[in-house]
C-alpha positions as CSV (number, residue, x, y, z in Angstrom):
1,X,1.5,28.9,-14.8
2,X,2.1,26.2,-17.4
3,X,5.5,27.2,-17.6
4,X,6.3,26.8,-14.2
5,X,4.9,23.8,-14.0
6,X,7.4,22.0,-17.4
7,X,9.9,24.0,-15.4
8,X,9.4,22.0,-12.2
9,X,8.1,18.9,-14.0
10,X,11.8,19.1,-15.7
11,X,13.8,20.0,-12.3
12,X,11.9,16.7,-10.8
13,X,13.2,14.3,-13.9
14,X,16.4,16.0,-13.7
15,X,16.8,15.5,-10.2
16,X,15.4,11.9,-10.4
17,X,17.8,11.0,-13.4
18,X,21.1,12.2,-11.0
19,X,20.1,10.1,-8.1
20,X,19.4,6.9,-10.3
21,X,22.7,7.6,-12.3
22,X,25.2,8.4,-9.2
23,X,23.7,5.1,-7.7
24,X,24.8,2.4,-9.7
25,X,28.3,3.5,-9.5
26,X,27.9,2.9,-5.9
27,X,26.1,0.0,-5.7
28,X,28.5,-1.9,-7.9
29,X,30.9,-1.6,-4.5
30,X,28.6,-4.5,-3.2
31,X,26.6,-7.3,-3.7
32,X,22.9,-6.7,-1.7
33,X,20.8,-9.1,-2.9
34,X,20.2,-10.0,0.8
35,X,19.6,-7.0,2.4
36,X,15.8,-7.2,2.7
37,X,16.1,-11.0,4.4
38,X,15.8,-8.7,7.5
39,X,12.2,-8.5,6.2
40,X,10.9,-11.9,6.3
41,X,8.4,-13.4,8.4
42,X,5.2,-11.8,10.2
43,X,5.8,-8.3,11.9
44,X,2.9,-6.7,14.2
45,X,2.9,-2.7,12.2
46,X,1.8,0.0,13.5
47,X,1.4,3.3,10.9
48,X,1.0,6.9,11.3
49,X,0.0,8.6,8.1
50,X,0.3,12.6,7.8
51,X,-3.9,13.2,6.9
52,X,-2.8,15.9,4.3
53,X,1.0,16.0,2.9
54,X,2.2,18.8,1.5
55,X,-0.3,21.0,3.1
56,X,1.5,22.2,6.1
57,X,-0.8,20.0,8.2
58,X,0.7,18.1,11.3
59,X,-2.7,16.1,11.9
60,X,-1.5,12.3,11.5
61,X,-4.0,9.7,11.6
62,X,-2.8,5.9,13.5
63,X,-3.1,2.4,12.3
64,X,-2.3,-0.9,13.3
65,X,-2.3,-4.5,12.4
66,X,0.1,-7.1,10.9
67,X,2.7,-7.5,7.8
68,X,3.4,-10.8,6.1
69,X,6.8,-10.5,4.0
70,X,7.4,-14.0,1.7
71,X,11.1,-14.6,0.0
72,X,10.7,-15.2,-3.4
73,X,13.8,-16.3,-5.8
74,X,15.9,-17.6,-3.1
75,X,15.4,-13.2,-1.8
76,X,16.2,-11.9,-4.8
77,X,13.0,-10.6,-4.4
78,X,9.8,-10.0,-1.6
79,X,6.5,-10.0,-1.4
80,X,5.2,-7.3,1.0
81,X,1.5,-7.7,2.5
82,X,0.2,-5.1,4.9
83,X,-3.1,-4.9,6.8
84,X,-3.9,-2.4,8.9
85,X,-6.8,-0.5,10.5
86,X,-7.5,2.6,12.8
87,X,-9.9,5.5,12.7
88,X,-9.4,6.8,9.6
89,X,-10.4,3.2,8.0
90,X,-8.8,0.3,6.3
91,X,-5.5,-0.2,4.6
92,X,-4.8,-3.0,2.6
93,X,-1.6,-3.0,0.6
94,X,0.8,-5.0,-1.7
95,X,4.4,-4.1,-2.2
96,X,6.7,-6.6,-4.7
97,X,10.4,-5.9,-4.2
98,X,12.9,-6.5,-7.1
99,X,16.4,-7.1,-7.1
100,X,18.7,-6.2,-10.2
101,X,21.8,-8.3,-10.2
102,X,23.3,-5.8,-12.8
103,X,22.5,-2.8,-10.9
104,X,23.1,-4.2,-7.5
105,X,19.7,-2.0,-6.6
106,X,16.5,-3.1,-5.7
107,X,13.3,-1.4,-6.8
108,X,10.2,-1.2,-5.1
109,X,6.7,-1.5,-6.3
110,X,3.4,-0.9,-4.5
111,X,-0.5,-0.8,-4.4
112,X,-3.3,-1.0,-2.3
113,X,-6.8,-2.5,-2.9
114,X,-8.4,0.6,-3.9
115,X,-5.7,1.4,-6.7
116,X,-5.1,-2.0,-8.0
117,X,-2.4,-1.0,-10.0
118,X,1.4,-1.0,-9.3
119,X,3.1,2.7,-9.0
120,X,6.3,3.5,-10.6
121,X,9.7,1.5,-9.0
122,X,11.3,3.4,-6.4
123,X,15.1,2.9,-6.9
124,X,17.5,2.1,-4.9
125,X,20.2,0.7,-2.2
126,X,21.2,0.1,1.2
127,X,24.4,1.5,2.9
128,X,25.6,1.8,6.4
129,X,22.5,-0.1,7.5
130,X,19.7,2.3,6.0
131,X,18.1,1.4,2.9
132,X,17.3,5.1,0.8
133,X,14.7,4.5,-2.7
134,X,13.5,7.0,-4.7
135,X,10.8,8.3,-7.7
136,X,9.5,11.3,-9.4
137,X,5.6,11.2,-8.7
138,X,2.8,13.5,-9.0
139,X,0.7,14.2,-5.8
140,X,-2.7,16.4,-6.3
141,X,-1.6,17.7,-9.6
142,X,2.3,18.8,-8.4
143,X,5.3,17.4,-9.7
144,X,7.1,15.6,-6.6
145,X,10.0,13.5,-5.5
146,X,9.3,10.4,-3.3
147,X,11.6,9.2,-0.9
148,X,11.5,5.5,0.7
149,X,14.1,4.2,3.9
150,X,14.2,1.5,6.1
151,X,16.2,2.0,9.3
152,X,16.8,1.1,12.6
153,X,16.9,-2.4,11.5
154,X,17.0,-5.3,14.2
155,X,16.2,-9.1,14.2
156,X,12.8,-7.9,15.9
157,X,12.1,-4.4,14.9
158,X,12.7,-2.2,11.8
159,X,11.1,1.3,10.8
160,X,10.1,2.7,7.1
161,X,9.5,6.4,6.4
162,X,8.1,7.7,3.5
163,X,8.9,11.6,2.5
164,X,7.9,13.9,0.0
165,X,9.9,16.5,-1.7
166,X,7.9,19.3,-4.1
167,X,11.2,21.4,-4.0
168,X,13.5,18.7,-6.3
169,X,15.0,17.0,-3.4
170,X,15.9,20.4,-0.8
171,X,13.5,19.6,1.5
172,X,11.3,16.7,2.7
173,X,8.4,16.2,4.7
174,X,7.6,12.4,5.8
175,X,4.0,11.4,5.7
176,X,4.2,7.8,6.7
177,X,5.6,6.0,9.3
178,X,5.7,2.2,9.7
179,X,7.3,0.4,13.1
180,X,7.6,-3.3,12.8
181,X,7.9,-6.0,15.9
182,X,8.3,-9.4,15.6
């Protein structure tokens, strides 16, 4: 069992370390220091949360309520507040997005009030119109890849998914949902 698990521990790092080294070849195409501006202002958010990811559950839970994204350094970076509420409770959460002008990437930091602590940096760009981030994480004791996009982008509507990967990166299964209208 142990060996399996510094076996897949290792295929996750491995498979984290190729996506953050193929990126900054890419991203050195293009300047994107602006590409969360899109971002700014109050949104009305509405979330749907998968109750138990990587469970083979498809019970997802609703919440809604309101986003507040500041600039900050002229939008080299943001400042992402989220509220929201529904039957499963209260969600209050913090997310501080950094650009790196050497990189051309951003990373992306979160927390919520009950953690009070920021996770690891997601890294990563947009292309074509869809911004794609990603970690290595552990969820419930598993080794796991974390995947981040922002998509369907418009002056007054956006969408994030979140995904999870316990297979290094073969398959994913998104377990949170955010729509955003202005």
């Amino acid at each position: 069992m142990m060996k399996h698990a510094r076996s897949l521990t290792s295929l996750v790092l491995s498979a984290a370390i190729l996506l953050a080294a193929a990126a900054p070849a890419r991203a050195t195409e293009r300047d994107g220091q602006h590409d969360f501006d899109f971002n700014f202002g109050t949104w009305k958010t509405h979330v749907s949360r998968l109750v138990h990811p990587l469970a083979g559950s498809t019970t997802w839970t609703e919440y809604d309520g309101v986003s507040v994204v500041r600039k900050v350094w002229n939008g080299k970076a943001s400042l992402f507040e989220l509220e929201v509420a529904g039957p499963a409770g209260h969600i209050e959460g913090v997310g501080l997005r950094l650009y790196n002008p050497q990189s051309h990437q951003w990373n992306l930091n979160w927390t919520n009030s009950s953690i009070g602590m920021l996770d690891g940096a997601m890294i990563g760009e947009f292309k074509d119109g869809r911004g794609e981030f990603y970690a290595p994480d552990t969820f419930n004791g598993r080794s796991i890849l974390v995947r981040n996009g922002f998509s369907h982008i418009t002056p007054n509507s956006s969408r994030f998914e979140q995904a999870f990967s316990a297979d290094g990166g073969k398959t994913w299964e998104t377990n949170w949902i955010m729509t955003f209208t202005r």
